[in-house]
Every structure is written in C-alpha cells, then in structure tokens.
C-alpha positions in Angstrom: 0.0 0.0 0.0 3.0 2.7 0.9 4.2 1.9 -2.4 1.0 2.6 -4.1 0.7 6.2 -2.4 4.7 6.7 -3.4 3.8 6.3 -7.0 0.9 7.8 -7.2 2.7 11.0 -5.6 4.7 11.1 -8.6 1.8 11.1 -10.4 0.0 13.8 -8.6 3.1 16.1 -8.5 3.2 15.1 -12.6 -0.4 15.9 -13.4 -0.1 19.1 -11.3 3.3 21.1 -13.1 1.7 19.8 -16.5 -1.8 21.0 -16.0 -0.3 24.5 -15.3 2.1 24.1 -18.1 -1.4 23.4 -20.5 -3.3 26.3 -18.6 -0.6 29.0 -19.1 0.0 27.7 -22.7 -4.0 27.6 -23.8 -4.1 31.1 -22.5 -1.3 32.2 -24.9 -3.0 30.4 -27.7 -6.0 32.2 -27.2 -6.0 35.9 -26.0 -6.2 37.8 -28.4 -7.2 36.0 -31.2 -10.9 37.0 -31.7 -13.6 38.7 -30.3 -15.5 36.0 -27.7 -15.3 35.9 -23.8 -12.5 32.8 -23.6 -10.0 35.2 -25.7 -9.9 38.4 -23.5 -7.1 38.3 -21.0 -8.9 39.1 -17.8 -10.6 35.7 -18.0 -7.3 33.5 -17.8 -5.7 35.9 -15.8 -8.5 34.8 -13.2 -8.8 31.5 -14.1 -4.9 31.1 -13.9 -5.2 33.0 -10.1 -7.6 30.7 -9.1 -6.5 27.3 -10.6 -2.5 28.3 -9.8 -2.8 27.5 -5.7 -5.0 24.6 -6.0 -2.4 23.1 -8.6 0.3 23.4 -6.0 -1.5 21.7 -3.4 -2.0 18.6 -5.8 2.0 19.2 -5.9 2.9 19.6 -2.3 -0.1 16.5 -1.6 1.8 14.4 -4.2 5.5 15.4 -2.7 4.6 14.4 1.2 2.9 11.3 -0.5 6.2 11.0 -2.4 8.5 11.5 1.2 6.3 8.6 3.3 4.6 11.4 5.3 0.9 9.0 4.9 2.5 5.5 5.4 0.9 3.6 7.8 3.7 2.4 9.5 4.6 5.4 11.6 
C-alpha cells in the first residue's frame, strides 16, 4: 500500500506542473485572437489566479505522499 501512495505522488506532482504548463499555454494560444469571452485576457488571468494554488497543493499533496509522510507504518 506505501508503495502505491509513493507512485501515485509522482503522479500527482506530474499531473499538477503539467496541467499549469497546458493552462498558461491555452491562454497564450488564445488571447487575443478573436472577439468571444475565452479570448480576452482578464478571463485567464483569473482562471490562472484561481487554478495556480489549487495546482500546488495537488503538488505539495503528491511530494509528502512522495516522502512517506501518509504511510501507515509510523
């Protein structure tokens, strides 16, 4: 079971840095480039505000999975 939860921290921290990576690059694709409501900046600037910290806490949840902190062990 601890080695399940070690993986799949790797996994979390994985999905987390990538799903930022695709936010912040879908935003670049698309401001600016025509005249509807998911190509004016202010709406990824508040969707990137609000997704950012919940991303980083898939990350941190995935790196003390990652470090043993849930085993059952202890």
């Amino acid at each position: 079971m601890n080695s399940i939860k070690k993986f799949l921290g790797i996994v979390w921290v994985i999905i987390s840095v990538a799903a930022i990576f695709l936010l912040v690059q879908s935003a670049f694709a698309h401001v600016n480039h025509g005249k509807e409501d998911i190509n004016k900046p202010t709406f990824w600037i508040i969707i990137i505000t609000i997704f950012t910290p919940i991303a980083v806490g898939l990350a941190l949840f995935g790196w003390y999975s990652l470090k043993g902190e849930y085993d059952m062990d202890k």
